[in-house]
C-alpha positions in Angstrom: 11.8 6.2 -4.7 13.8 3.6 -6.1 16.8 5.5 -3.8 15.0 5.2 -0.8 13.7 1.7 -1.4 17.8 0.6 -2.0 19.3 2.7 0.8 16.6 1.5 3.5 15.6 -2.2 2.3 18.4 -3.0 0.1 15.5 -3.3 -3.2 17.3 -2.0 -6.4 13.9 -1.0 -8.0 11.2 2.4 -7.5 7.9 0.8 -5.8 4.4 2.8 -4.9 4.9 3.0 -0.9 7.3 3.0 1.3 6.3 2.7 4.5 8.7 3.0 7.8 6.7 2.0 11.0 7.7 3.4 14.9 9.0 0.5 16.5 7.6 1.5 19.6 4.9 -1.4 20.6 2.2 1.3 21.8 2.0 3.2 18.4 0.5 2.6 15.0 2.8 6.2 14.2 5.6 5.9 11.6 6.6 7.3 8.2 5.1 6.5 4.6 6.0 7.4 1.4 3.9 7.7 -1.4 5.4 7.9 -5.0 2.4 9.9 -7.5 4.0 8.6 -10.6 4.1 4.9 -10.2 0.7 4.9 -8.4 -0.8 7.1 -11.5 1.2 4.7 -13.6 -0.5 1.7 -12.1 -4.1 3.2 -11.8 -3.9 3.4 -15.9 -2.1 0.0 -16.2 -4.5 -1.6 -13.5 -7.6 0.2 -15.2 -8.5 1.5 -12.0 -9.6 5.3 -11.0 -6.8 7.2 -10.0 -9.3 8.0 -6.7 -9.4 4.3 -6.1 -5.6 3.6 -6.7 -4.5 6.5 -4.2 -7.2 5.4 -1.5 -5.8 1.9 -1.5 -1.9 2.3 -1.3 -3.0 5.1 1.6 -4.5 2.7 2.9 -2.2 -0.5 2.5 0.2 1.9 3.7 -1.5 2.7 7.0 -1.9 -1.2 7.4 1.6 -2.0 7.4 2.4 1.0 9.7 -0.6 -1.3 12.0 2.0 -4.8 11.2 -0.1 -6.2 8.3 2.4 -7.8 6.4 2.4 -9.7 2.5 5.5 -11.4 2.3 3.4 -14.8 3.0 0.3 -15.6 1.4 -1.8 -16.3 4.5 -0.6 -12.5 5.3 -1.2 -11.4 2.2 -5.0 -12.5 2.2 -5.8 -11.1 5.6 -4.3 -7.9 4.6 -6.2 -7.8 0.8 -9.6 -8.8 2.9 -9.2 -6.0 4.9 -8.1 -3.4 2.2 -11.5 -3.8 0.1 -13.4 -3.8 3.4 -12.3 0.1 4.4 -12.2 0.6 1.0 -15.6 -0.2 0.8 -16.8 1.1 3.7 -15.7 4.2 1.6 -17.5 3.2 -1.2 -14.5 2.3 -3.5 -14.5 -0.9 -5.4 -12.5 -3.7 -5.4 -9.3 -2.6 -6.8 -7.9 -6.5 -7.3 -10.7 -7.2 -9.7 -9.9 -6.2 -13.1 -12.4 -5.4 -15.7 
């Protein structure tokens, strides 16, 4: 992962999802990457299912592949909002409240 994430954003570290949209305007398609042992890592260091970690980087993944961005924090809150709403609505809990 942390390969990919240097060769194709120039980020010298290993991150949960990579995810490579279709530039064409009409599509949502593209290309994500998923990486099991950082997201198992951070379901244990988050104190969060392993269920509830995997539904929400699929799902922050599908978002970005959509244009939801979180480089600014106005972006970022739009895009959190709407990650514990579809997680919800598949009866998942919030996964940025920690207990």
């Amino acid at each position: 992962m942390r390969t990919l994430n240097k060769k194709y954003l120039n980020n010298d570290y290993a991150t949960n999802v990579l995810t490579f949209p279709n530039h064409d305007k009409n599509s949502s398609c593209g290309d994500i990457i998923l990486c099991p042992i950082i997201i198992n890592q951070e379901a244990k260091k988050f104190g969060l299912s392993s269920n509830l970690r995997w539904a929400h980087m699929i799902i922050h993944s599908m978002l970005h592949l959509q244009g939801y961005t979180h480089e600014a924090t106005k972006n970022r809150l739009n895009m959190e909002k709407l990650e514990v709403k579809l997680l919800a609505d598949m009866n998942y809990g919030n996964p940025y409240v920690r207990s």
